[in-house]
N, C-alpha and C positions, 0 to 999 in steps of 0.2 A: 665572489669572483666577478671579473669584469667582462662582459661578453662584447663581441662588435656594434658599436652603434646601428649599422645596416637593420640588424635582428628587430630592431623595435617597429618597423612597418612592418612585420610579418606577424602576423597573427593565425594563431590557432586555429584549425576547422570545425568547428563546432559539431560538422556531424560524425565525427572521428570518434568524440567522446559519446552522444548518443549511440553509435553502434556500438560503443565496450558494454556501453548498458544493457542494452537490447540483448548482445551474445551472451550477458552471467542472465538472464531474464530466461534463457533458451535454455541455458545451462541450467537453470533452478526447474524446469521443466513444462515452462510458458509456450505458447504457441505462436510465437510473432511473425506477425506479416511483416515481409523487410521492403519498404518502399523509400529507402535514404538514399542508397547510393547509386552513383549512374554505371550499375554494371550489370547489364540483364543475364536473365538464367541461360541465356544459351552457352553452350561450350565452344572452342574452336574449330571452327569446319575442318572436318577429316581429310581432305586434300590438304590443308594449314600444316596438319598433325603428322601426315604421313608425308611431305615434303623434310619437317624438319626432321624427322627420325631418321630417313635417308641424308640428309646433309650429315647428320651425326655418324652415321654409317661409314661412311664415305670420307670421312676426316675431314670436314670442311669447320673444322674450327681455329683457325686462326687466323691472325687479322687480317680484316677489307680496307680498302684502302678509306681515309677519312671522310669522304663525302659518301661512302658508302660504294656497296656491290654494284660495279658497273649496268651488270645486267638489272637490276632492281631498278636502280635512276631508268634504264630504257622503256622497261615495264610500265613501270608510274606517268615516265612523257607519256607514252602511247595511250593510256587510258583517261589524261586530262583530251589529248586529240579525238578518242573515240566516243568519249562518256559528254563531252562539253564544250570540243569544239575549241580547247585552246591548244595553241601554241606553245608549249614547254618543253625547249632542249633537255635532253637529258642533262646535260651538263649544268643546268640552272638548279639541279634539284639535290638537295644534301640528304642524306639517310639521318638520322638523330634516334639516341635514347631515351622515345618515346617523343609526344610531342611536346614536352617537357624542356626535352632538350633542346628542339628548334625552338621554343621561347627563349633558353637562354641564350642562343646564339644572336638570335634576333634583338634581345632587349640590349647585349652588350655592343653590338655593332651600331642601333640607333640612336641609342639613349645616351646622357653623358650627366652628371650632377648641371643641374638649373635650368632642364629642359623642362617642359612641362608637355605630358602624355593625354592626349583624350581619350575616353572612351563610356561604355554606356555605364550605366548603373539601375539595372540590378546587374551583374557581371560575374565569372569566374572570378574565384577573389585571387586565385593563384596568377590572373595576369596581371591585377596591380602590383602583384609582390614582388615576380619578375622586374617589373619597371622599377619598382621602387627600391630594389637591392642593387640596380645599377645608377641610383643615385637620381631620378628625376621623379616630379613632383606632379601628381596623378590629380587629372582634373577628372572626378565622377559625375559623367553627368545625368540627370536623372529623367530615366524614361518611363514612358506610361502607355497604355493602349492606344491612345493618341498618335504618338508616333510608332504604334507598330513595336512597341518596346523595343527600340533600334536606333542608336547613333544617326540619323539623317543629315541630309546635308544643311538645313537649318540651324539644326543644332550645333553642327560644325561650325558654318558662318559665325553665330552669334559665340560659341564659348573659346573660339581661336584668339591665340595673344600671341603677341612677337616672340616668344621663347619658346612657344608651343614648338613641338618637330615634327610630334607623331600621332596620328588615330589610328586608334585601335578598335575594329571591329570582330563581333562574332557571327556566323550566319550557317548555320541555324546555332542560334543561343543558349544556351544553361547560364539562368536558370529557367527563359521562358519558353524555348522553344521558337521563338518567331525568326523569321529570313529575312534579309533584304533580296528584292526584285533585279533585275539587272539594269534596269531604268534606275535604281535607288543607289545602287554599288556604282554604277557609271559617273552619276552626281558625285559621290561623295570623292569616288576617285580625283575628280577635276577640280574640285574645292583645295582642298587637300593637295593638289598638283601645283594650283595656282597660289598657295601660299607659302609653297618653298617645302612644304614638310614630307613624310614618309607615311604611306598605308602599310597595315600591317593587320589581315584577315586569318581570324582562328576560324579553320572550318573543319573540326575534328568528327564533326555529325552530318559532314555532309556524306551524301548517300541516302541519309535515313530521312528522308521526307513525305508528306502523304499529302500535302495538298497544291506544292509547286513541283516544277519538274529542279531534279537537283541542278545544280549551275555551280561554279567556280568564278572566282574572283580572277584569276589568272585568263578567263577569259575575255573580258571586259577593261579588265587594268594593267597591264601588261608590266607594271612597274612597280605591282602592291608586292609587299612579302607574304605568302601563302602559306599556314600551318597545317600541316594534316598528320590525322593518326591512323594505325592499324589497331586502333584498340576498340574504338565505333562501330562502324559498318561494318568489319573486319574480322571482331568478335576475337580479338587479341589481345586483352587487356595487358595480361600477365608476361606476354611476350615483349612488352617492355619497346616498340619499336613506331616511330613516327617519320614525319620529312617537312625539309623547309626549301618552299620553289620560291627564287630568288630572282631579282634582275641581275643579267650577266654581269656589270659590273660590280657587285656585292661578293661574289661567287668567290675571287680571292679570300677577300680577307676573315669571308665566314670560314672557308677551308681550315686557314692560318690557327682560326677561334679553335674549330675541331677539331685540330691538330692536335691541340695545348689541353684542351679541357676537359675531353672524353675518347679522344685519340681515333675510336671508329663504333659503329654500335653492334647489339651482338649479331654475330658472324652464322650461326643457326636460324636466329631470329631472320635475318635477311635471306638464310635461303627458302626457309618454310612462306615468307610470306613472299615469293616469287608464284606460289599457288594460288596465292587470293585475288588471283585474277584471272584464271581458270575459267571457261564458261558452267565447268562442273562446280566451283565455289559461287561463283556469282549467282547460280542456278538458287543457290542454298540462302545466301544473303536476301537476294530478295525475295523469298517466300517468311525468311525470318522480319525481313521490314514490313510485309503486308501481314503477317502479326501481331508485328509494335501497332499497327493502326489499329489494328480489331481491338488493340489494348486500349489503346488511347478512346477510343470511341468507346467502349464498351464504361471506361472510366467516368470520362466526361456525362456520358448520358447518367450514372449513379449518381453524379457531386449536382446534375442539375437538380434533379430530383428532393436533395437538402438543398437546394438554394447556393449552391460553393461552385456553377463551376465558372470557367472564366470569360469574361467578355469576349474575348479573342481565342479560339481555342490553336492549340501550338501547330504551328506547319511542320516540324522536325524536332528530332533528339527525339528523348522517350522522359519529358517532364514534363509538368501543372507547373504555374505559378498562381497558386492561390491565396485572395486577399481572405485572409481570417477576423479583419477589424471590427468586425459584427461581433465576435465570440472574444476579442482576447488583443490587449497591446503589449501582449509581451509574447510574443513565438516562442522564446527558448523553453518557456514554464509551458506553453500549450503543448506541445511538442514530448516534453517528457512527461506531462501527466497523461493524454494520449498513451504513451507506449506504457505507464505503469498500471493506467485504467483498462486499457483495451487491447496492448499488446500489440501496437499498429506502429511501428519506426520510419518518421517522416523528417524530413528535414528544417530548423528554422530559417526563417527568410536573413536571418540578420546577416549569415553566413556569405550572402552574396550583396546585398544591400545595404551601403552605405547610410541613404535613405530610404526610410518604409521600411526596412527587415524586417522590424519589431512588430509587423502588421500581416507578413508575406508568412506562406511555407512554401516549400516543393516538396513536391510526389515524383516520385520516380515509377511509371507503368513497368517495370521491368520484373514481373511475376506475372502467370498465367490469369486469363478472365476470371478464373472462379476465387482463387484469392483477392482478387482486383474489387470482386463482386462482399466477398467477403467484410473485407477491408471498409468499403461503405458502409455497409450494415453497421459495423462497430464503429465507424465512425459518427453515424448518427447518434445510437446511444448515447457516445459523447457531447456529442452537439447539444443533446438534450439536455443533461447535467449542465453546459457549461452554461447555456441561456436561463437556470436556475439560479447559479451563482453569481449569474448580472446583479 
């Protein structure tokens, strides 16, 4: 049978099918440490929990209007004002089905077939696929500790072509974890300004930083499109709910999109997460983010220790991107014999990188220090075998 031509940019997650392995590995009665995906062990804060229970209560399940629950859009301005100091009407801010869905609203309003899209590489692969199901043609470009593993405005200059429309940044990153500065974001904003085209910043991990203070792109570019999730800092995952802050004149026709496409997002969803900004939630978040560092740090100091950890260690998210090219040119085989040696489920780099993959993994810090600490140990071992098999 014949499927859509679109489908063939889209490729498979790689660590989709590592975790089925890992779960029958758990299920046969193995002990695997799960360091693949980006969804730490916390639950959702109980102010989240107990918000959406009462909206259930209460009959608040039917529909919001498409850009979402008025009072949500007000909530979200006020906290880009109090947390970062930007400007964002309520009215610039759409509610989405996760921030999934503000990619697609965002990729079908910028993009068109023979545009051609920047962005970094190593990269969420789910936002080339976005661009690339609405028809334009994804320049990866590839970054290294050098540039901060971040789209620069260097990089911009030199890989801009008349057809270009759009850069696409992430800050803080998956899969490296690295930020851009507001000195960095400001550049690239005016690069980018100056040649006609559109920003378009995923900042679905902001919040969660430890070594700059967090910042917003909506601060500094007043014209970029902003992705944000409640699934991050938020501790949402499951709740399925994100937003895209727009420039007012976008605000129509993205409406129009979320009219037609998802109609409005869930109506629980948006009243529970009217909570997550709470000083009683935010109390919680950030004791949970100065965690993720104790995590991180406690990581980092293990993988120096073998020799693995990264020149740059991550300012945000809760990931490693580590070079394995010592041990192994193929991730995907490192990676599963890892988890059938040692019981460890890590990610291959290929997943996000178009170039290097095959040399990269990620770690995900999102389990306690002691399995973190764990997790080394067996990782060594391996390490050991694997410099036998050189």
């Amino acid at each position: 049978m014949s499927w859509s031509s679109r489908l063939e940019g889209v490729a498979a997650f790689r660590v989709m099918n590592l975790l089925e392995v890992a779960q029958a590995r758990e299920a046969a009665g193995h002990d695997v440490i799960h360091l693949e995906i980006g969804e730490p062990d916390f639950p959702t804060p109980a102010p989240v929990i107990e918000a959406g229970q009462k909206a259930l209560s209460e009959g608040h399940t039917r529909y919001t209007p498409a850009a979402g629950l008025p009072a949500l859009r007000e909530v979200i301005a006020a906290d880009y004002a109090e947390r970062f100091g930007a400007e964002v009407a309520p009215e610039r801010i759409l509610v989405t089905p996760g921030a999934s869905g503000a990619l697609l609203l965002a990729s079908q309003l910028l993009v068109e077939p023979g545009n051609r899209v920047l962005m970094a590489d190593p990269n969420y692969p789910c936002n080339r696929h976005f661009m690339a199901l609405a028809g334009a043609e994804i320049d990866a470009v590839p970054v290294d500790a050098q540039s901060g593993w971040q789209l620069d405005v260097e990089l911009v200059a030199r890989h801009w072509q008349e057809n270009t429309r759009l850069a696409m940044l992430a800050s803080p990153s998956n899969p490296t974890g690295h930020m851009l500065d507001a000195e960095q974001l400001g550049q690239v904003a005016r690069a980018v300004a100056e040649r006609g085209g559109h920003l378009l910043v995923d900042e679905i991990y902001q919040g969660l930083t430890y070594d700059l203070t967090p910042l917003s792109a909506a601060a500094v570019a007043p014209e970029a499109f902003v992705v944000n999730s409640f699934s991050k800092y938020f501790g949402m995952t499951g709740w399925r709910l994100g937003w895209l802050a727009a420039p007012e004149a976008a605000v129509e026709p993205l409406t129009r999109l979320a009219q037609n496409v998802f109609l409005a997002a869930s109506t629980p969803a948006q009243h529970a997460a009217l909570a997550a900004f709470r000083p009683d939630c935010l109390e919680v978040l950030e004791q949970r983010r100065a965690e993720l560092q104790r995590r991180r740090d406690a990581l980092l100091e293990g993988l120096a220790s073998l020799g693995l950890a990264p020149s740059l260690p991550p300012q945000g998210a809760f990931y490693l991107w580590l070079d394995i090219s010592r041990y192994s040119d193929d991730s995907e085989a490192f990676c599963l014999r890892l988890l059938e040696e040692e019981n460890v489920a890590i990610t291959p780099g290929t997943d996000f990188a178009l170039q290097g993959g095959e040399r990269h993994v990620r770690i995900a810090f999102t389990t306690d220090v002691g399995r973190l600490e764990e997790a080394v140990g067996r990782l060594g071992r391996f390490l050991v075998r694997q410099r036998g098999r050189a």
